[in-house]
C-alpha positions in Angstrom: 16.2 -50.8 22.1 14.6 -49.9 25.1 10.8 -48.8 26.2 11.9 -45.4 26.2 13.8 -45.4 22.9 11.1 -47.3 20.9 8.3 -44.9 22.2 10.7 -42.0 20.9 11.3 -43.9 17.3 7.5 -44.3 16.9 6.7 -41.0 17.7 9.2 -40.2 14.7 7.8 -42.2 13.2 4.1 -40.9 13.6 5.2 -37.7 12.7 7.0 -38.3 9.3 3.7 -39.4 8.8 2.0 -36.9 9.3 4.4 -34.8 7.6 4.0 -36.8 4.6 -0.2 -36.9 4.8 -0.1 -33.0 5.3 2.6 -32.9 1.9 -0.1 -35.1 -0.1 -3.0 -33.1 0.4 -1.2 -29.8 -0.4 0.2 -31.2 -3.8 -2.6 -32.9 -5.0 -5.0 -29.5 -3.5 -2.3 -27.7 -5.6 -2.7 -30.3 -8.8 -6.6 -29.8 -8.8 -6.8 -26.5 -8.4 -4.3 -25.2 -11.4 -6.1 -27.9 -13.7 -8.9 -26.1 -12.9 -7.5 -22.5 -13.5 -6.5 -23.7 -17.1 -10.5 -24.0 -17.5 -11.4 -20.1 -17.2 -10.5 -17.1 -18.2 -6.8 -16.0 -16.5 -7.3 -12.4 -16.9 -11.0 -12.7 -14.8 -9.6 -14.8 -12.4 -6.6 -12.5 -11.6 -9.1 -8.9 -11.9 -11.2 -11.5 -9.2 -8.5 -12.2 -6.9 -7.5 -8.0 -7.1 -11.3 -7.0 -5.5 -10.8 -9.5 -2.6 -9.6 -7.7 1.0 -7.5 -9.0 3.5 -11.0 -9.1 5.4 -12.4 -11.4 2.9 -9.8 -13.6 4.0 -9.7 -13.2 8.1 -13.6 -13.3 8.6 -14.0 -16.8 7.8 -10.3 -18.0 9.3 -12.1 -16.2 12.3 -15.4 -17.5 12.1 -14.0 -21.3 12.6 -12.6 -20.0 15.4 -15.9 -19.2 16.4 -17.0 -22.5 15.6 -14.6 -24.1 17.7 -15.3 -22.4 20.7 -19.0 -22.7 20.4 -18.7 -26.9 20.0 -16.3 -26.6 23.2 -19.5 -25.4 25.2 -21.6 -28.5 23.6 -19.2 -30.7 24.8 -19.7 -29.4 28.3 -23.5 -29.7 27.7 -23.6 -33.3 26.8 -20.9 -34.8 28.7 -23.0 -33.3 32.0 -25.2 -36.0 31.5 -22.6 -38.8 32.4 -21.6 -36.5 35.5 -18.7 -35.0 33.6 -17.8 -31.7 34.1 -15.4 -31.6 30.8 -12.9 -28.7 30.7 -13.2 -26.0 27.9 -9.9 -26.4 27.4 -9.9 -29.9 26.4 -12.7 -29.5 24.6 -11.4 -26.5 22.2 -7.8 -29.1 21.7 -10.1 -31.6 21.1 -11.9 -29.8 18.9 -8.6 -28.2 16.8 -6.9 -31.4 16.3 -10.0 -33.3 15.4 -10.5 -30.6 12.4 -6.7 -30.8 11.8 -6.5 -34.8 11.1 -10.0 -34.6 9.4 -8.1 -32.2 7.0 -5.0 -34.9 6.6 -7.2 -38.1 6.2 -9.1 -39.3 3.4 -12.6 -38.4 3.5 -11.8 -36.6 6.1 -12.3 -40.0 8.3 -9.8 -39.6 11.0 -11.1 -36.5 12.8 -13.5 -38.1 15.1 -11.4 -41.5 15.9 -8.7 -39.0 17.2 -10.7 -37.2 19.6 -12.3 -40.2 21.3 -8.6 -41.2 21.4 -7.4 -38.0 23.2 -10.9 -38.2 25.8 -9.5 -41.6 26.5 -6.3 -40.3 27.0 -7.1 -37.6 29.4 -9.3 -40.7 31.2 -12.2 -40.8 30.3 -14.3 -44.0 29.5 -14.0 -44.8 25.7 -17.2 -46.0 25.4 -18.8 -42.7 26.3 -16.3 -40.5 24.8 -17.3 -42.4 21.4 -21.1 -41.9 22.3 -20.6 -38.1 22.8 -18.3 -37.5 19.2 -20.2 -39.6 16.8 -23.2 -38.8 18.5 -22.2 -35.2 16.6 -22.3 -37.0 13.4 -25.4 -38.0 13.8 -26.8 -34.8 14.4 -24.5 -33.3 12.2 -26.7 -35.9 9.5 -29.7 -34.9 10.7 -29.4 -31.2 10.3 -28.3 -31.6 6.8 -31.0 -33.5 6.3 -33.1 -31.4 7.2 -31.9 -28.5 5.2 -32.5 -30.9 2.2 -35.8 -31.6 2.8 -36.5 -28.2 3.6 -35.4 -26.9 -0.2 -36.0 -29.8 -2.0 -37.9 -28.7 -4.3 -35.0 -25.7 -5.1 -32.7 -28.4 -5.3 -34.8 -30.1 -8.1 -35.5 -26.7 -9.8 -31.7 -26.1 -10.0 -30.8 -29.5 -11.7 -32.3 -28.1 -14.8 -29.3 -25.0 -14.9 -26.7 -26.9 -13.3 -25.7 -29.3 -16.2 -23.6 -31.5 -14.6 -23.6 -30.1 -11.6 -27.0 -31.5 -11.0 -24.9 -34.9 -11.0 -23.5 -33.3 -7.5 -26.5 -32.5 -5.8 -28.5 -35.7 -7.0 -25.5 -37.6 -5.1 -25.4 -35.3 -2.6 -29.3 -36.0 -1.9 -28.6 -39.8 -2.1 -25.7 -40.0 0.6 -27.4 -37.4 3.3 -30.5 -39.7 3.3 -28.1 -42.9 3.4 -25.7 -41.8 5.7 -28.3 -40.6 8.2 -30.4 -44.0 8.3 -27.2 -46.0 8.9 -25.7 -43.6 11.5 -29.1 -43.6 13.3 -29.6 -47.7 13.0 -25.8 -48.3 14.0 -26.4 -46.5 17.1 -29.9 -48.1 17.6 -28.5 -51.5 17.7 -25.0 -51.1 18.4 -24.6 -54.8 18.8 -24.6 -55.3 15.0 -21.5 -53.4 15.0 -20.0 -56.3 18.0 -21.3 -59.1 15.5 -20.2 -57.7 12.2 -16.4 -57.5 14.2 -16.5 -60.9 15.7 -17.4 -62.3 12.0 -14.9 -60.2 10.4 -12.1 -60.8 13.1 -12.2 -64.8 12.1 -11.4 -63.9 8.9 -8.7 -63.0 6.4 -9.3 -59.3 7.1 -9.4 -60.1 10.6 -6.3 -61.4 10.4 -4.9 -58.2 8.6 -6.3 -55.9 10.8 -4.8 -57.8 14.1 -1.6 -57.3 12.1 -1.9 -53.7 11.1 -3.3 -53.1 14.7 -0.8 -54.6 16.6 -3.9 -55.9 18.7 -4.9 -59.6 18.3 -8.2 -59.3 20.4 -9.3 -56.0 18.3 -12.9 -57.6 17.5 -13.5 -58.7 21.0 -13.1 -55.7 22.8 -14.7 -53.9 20.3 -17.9 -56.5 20.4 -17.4 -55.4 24.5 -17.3 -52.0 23.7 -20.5 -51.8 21.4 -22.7 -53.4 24.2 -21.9 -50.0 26.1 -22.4 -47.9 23.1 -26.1 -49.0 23.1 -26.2 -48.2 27.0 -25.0 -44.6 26.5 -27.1 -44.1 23.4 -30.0 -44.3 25.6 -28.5 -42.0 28.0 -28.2 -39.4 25.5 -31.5 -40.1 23.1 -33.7 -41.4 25.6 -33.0 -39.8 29.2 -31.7 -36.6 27.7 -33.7 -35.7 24.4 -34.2 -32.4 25.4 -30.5 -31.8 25.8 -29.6 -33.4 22.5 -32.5 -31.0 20.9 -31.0 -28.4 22.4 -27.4 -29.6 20.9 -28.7 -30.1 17.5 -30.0 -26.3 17.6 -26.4 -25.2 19.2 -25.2 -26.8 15.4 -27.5 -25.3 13.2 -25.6 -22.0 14.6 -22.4 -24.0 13.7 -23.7 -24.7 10.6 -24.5 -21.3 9.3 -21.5 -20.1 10.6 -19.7 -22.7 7.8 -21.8 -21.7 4.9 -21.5 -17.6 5.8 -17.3 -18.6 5.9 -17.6 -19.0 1.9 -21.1 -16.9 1.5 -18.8 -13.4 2.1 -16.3 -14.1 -0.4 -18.6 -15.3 -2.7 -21.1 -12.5 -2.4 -17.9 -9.9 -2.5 -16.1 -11.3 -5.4 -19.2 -11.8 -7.6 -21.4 -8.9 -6.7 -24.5 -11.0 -6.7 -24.5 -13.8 -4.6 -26.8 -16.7 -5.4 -30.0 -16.9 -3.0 -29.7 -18.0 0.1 -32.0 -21.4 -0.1 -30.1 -22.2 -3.5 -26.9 -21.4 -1.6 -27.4 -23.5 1.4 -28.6 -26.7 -0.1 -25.7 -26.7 -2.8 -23.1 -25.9 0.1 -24.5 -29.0 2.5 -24.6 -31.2 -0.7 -21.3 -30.4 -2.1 -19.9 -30.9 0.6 -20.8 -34.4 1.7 -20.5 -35.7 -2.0 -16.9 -34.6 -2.2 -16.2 -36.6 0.6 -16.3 -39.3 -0.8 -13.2 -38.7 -2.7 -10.5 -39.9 -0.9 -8.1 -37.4 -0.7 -7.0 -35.8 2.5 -9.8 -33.6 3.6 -11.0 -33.7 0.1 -8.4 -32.0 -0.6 -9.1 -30.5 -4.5 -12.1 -32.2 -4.5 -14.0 -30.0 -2.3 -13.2 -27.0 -4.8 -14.1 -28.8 -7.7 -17.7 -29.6 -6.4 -18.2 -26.6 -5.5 -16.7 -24.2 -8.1 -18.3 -26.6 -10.5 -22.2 -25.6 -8.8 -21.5 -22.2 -7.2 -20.2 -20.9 -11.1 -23.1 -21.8 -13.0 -25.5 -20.0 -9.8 -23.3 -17.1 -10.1 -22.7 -17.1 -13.5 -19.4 -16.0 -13.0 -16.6 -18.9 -13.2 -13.4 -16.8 -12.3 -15.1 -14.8 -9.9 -17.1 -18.0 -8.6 -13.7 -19.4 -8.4 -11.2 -17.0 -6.6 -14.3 -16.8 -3.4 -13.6 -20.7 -3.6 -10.4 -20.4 -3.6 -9.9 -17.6 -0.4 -12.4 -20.2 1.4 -10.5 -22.6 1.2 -7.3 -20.9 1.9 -9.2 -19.4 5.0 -10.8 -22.3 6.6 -8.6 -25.3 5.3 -5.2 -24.4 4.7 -4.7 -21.8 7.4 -6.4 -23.9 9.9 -4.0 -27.0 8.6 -1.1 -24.8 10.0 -2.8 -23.6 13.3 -4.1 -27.6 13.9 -0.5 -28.7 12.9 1.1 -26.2 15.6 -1.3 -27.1 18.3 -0.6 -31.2 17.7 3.0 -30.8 17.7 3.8 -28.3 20.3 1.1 -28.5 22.6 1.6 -32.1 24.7 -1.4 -34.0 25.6 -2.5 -34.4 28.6 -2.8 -38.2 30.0 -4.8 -39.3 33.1 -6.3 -35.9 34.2 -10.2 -36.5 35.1 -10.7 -37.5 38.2 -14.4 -38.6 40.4 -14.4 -35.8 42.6 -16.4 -35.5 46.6 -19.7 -34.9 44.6 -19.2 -38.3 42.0 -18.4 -35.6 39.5 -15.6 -36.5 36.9 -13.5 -33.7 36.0 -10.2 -32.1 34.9 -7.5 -32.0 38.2 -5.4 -29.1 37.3 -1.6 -29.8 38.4 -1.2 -28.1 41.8 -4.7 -28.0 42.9 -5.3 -29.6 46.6 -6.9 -32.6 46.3 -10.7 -32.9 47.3 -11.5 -34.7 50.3 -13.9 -37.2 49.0 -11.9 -37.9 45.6 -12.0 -41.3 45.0 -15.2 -42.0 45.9 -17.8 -44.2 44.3 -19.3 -41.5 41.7 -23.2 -41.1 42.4 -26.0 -43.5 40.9 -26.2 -42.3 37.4 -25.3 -43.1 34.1 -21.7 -42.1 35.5 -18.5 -43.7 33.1 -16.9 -46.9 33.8 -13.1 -45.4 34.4 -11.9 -49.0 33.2 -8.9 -48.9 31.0 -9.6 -52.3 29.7 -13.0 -50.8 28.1 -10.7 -48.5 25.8 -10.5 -50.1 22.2 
């Protein structure tokens, strides 16, 4: 077979795939959710379902939407600071397939991987494209934690009502404060990461990975690649902290935007929504713990962690239920389809960024008349190293 034929077969390939991750998370989403039908009252849940407008429905496919565009505009923000002037465009793609294969991996892993993948793609440096997303995680931690210190002592008040809800938020506590302190050490001394892969490539899992991979050298390039993560970490976190504050600020918005997506169906289908301190910690916390269960996008589990909390705030299990329910069928299911369409029948771009008269690194739109300094040493600066051999 040639080149040509082989790239076609695994792109078939790819997409069966994909097909078949997408299939998994509807049926077990599906499984989970008529188990728990069987647990409340049918007659409830359908009177529920009847008081629900096809505005409880569009208002939070919409406010993603919002979400989307608004983290587009933070990518422009912190990419500035390695003289990239990133395209909106890219950024909302980047931003709808990276919530699409979140959705269709387990744990929802496989959102940020992709979108370094794609910056890479469209040429820029690996290194700083993986600074930039999971630099979001971080923040994304840190905000969360936040909110749970902030109504701590709500969270331990509602343990008490929850039964075993209180399970949920106790873990949910646990991981935030966990996940933040190794997020913020692995990018503190990124050269653990380089060591823990050059140990781990000389063994049996190494071995398995290389063959998985395709990629016999995969813990050597990404021991190289870790040294630059701890360069552009300082970039961001040292040179920049005012910008990063400024990001982190931009997410809180993102963030409310998230919990108001199920706060308006709740608060219309039950008539009294919870508080909003009890809401908010219970939405962060639910959310990270059910995580952890690795189905795609937690898939089922999401619902059951939080129609499990939300119902005994509310009171009202059917009610509590059908808001969960439109939610998710809002925010995760529709979105699935719009992040599926995009992926498959939007190409991707390859090669498009280039250093510009200035030693600015942006998007050449096909057409436009080339710059008469292009290719010019970009200026002193934290500025990417447009190396291939620096991708992983």
């Amino acid at each position: 077979m040639d080149s040509g034929g082989a790239l076609k077969a695994d792109g078939k390939s790819s997409s069966r795939k994909l097909l078949r991750n997408i299939s998994f998370a509807l049926f077990i989403s599906l499984l989970i959710n008529v188990l728990m039908g069987l647990l409340v009252d049918f007659g409830e849940l359908r009177e529920a379902f009847k008081a629900a407008s096809p505005l409880t429905v569009i208002l939070p496919f919409l406010l993603i939407f919002a979400i989307y565009v608004i983290d587009s505009f933070r990518y422009q923000l912190v990419f500035s600071k390695f003289n990239i002037r990133a395209s909106f465009r890219d950024g909302l793609y980047n931003n709808i397939i990276g919530y699409f294969f979140s959705n269709i991996t387990p744990g929802s892993v496989g959102g940020q991987p992709l979108q370094v993948l794609h910056f890479s793609r469209l040429g820029l440096d690996s290194t700083v494209s993986s600074n930039v997303v999971f630099s979001r995680l971080i923040e994304s931690n840190l905000v969360q934690l936040f909110i749970v210190l902030i109504f701590f002592p709500k969270g331990v008040g509602m343990m008490s009502m929850l039964g075993k809800g209180a399970y949920l938020l106790g873990a949910g506590m646990l991981i935030t404060i966990l996940a933040t302190l190794v997020l913020v050490l692995g990018f503190m001394n990124p050269h653990l990461l380089g060591a823990l892969a050059m140990r781990i490539g000389k063994s049996g899992l190494g071995k398995l990975v290389a063959k998985l991979t395709k990629e016999p050298q995969w813990a050597k390039k990404i021991s190289v690649w870790s040294r630059g993560l701890g360069d552009g970490f300082k970039v961001l976190w040292s040179h920049n902290m005012g910008t990063m504050v400024l990001d982190i600020l931009i997410f809180m918005i993102d963030q409310v935007l998230w919990a108001m997506a199920l706060y308006i169906p709740l608060g219309v289908l039950t008539g009294t929504p919870p508080p909003v301190p009890e809401f908010l910690i219970s939405f962060v916390l639910c959310g990270l713990v059910s995580l952890f269960i690795p189905t795609p996008g937690g898939a089922g589990s999401i619902e059951a962690s939080y129609i499990l909390v939300l119902s005994a705030l509310t009171g009202k299990p059917a009610a509590t239920m059908s808001a969960v329910l439109i939610w998710r069928f809002s925010v995760y299911y529709l979105h699935l389809l719009v992040g599926g369409l995009v992926y498959f029948f939007i190409p991707q771009k390859k090669d498009v960024y280039t250093v510009d008269g200035k030693g600015i690194l942006r998007h050449i739109r096909p057409g436009a008349k080339p710059d008469p300094g292009a290719g010019k040493t970009p200026r002193a600066g934290p500025g990417p190293d447009r190396s291939r051999n620096s991708a992983l």
